[in-house]
DRENROVEX-497536 format. One record per residue (C-alpha): x, y, z. Coordinates in pm, whole numbers, plus 50000, padded with zeros to 5 digits. Each point is the difference from the previous one (the first is absolute). Layout:
N
XYZ;...
This chain:
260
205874166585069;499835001950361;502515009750201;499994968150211;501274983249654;503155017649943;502954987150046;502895006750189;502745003349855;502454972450020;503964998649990;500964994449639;497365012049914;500134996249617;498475033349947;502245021950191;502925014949745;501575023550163;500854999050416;498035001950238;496484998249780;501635033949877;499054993949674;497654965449879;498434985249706;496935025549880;501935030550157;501215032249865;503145025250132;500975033249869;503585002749962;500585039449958;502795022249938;501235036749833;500594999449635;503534988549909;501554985550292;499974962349922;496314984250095;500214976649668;503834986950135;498534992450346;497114981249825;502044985449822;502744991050333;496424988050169;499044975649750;503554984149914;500614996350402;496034982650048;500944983049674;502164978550190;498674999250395;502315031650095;498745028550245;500305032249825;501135028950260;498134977950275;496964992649812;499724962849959;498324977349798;498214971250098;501214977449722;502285012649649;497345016449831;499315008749619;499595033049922;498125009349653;500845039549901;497745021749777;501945030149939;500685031349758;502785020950081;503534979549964;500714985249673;502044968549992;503485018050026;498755011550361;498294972450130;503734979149898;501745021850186;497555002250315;500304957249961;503885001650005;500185026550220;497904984650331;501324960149893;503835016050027;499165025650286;498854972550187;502194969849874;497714979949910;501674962349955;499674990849591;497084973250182;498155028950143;500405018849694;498124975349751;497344991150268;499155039250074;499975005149620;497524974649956;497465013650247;500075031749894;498395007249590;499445037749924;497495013349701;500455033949874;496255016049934;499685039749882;496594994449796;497174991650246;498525016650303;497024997950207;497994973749941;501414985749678;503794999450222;497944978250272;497824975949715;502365000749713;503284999250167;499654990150385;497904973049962;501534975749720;502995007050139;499624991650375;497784972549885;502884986949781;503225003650245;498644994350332;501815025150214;500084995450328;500375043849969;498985020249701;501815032650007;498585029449847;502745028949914;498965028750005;496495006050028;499245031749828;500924982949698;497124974450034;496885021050208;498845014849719;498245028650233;501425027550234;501934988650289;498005028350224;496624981949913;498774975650261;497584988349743;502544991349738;503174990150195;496804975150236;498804987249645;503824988549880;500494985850304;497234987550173;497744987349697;503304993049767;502694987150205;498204986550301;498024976249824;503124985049819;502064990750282;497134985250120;499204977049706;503474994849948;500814994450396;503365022149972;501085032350148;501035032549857;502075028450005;499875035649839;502705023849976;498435039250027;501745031950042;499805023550319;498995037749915;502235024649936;501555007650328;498525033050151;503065020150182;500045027650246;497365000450259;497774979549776;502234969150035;498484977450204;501404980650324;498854966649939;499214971250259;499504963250019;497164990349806;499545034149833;503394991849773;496674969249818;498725037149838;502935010749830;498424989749678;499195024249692;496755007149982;496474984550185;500394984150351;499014970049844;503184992149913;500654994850374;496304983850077;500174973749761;503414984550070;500334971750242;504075015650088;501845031549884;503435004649950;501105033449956;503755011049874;501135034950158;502655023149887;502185011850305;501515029349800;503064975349862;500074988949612;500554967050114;498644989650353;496694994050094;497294992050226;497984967549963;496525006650253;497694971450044;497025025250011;497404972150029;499534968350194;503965008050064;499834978550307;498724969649802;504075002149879;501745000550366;502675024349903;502485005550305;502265026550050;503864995050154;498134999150332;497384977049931;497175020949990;497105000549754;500475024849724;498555001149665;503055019249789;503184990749827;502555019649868;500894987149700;502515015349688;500984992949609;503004978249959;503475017549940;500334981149674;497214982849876;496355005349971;498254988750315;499345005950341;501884994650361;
C-alpha cells in the first residue's frame, strides 16, 4: 500500500482498545512479572474492569471489552477466588458483576504447545468467541521452545500469534515471568524503556510486543511497582504534580485477592 493511502486515525476509532492507541485490534503486549506475586489476579482485575468500560489503575478502555483467557496454572478454586476477590475489592454493583462476568470466558489448556497450542487451540477458539483480547497466561506453558531462543520465542509469536489476531481482528496479551533477580553488584538499575526487557529469556519478548507492562518487587511481600516500560506515554499517567510518569505503585488487598 502506499503510504499516501493510510489512514489517519480517527476519534472512536473502532480499532483502538486500550487508551490512547496503547493497545488496538491486531496488537500484542507483554504483561510481565516475578513468579508468585499475583500477575494471573491482575489479569484477571484487567479484564473484569474492561469487561464493563472501567479504567484499570489508569489504563482505559475505549469501550467494555471481552476478554477470552487461555491459561494453565489456576484451577477453578483459584480463578473463583481471584473473581470474588477483585468484584468485592472493588465493589462492583450486582449489575456490574453479571455484565463483567459475561465478557470475560476462561479455558484451561496444559496439553498443547507450539504450533498445535496456536492451530488446535488458538484458532477455533478465537474464531468461536470473538474477543475483543485473547489473553495468553503464562507463556512458557504454550512456546514449546526455549525462552532464550530468538528463533523459537520469533516463531510462537510472530508466525503463531501474529497471524491470529490478525485474521481474527483482536488483540492479545501474554503473561511471562522476569528472570531470576540478580543481587549484589549484578542487580541492575533500570530506566524508562529498559524496564520493556525484563522478560525471561530472548529480547524478543520485548521486540515483538506493541506495549509492556512490567510488575516490580520493591522489597515488600505485598506492594509493588506497575512500569509502563513501552509506549508508556500512549497511557498519560500523571503524578500528584501533574507530570508525565510511566509508574504506579500499586499493592494486594488486605483481605481479598486483588489489587489496589
Amino acid at each position: 500500500m502506499g503510504i499516501g493511502l493510510l489512514q489517519t486515525p480517527v476519534l472512536n476509532d473502532p480499532n483502538e482498545l486500550l487508551k490512547h492507541r496503547y493497545l488496538c485490534r491486531g496488537g500484542g503486549m507483554l504483561l510481565v512479572g516475578p513468579a508468585g506475586v499475583g500477575k494471573s489476579t491482575l489479569q484477571m482485575q484487567a479484564s473484569l474492569c474492561w469487561g464493563i468500560g472501567r479504567e484499570f489503575f489508569g489504563i482505559h478502555p475505549a469501550r467494555p471489552l471481552k476478554s477470552l483467557l487461555i491459561q494453565s496454572e489456576n484451577d477453578h478454586g483459584d480463578l473463583a477466588e481471584m473473581r470474588d476477590g477483585v468484584l468485592d475489592g472493588l465493589a462492583f454493583s450486582p449489575e456490574e458483576r453479571v455484565a463483567a462476568c459475561a465478557n470475560l470466558l476462561v479455558a484451561t489448556e496444559d496439553m498443547r504447545k507450539a504450533v498445535e497450542f496456536c492451530d488446535e487451540v488458538v484458532e477455533p477458539l478465537v474464531a468461536l468467541h470473538k474477543p475483543d483480547l485473547l489473553w495468553i497466561d503464562p507463556a512458557l506453558a504454550y512456546l514449546g521452545g526455549e525462552t532464550n531462543s530468538q528463533k523459537d520465542v520469533g516463531a510462537f509469536l510472530r508466525n503463531g500469534i501474529n497471524p491470529i489476531v490478525h485474521r481474527h481482528q483482536c488483540a492479545v496479551i501474554i503473561l511471562h515471568h522476569t528472570n531470576k533477580p540478580p543481587s549484589g553488584a549484578e542487580k541492575p538499575k533500570w530506566n524508562g524503556s529498559e524496564f520493556a526487557y525484563l522478560g525471561s529469556g530472548s529480547a524478543e519478548w520485548a521486540n515483538w510486543p506493541r506495549a509492556v507492562l512490567a510488575l516490580r518487587t520493591t522489597g515488600s511481600h505485598d506492594i509493588f511497582e506497575l512500569q509502563a516500560g513501552k509506549r508508556g506515554s500512549r497511557l498519560k499517567w500523571e503524578d500528584e504534580e501533574g507530570e508525565r510518569t510511566y509508574s504506579k505503585v500499586i499493592g494486594h488487598g488486605h483481605t481479598r485477592q486483588y489489587w489496589r
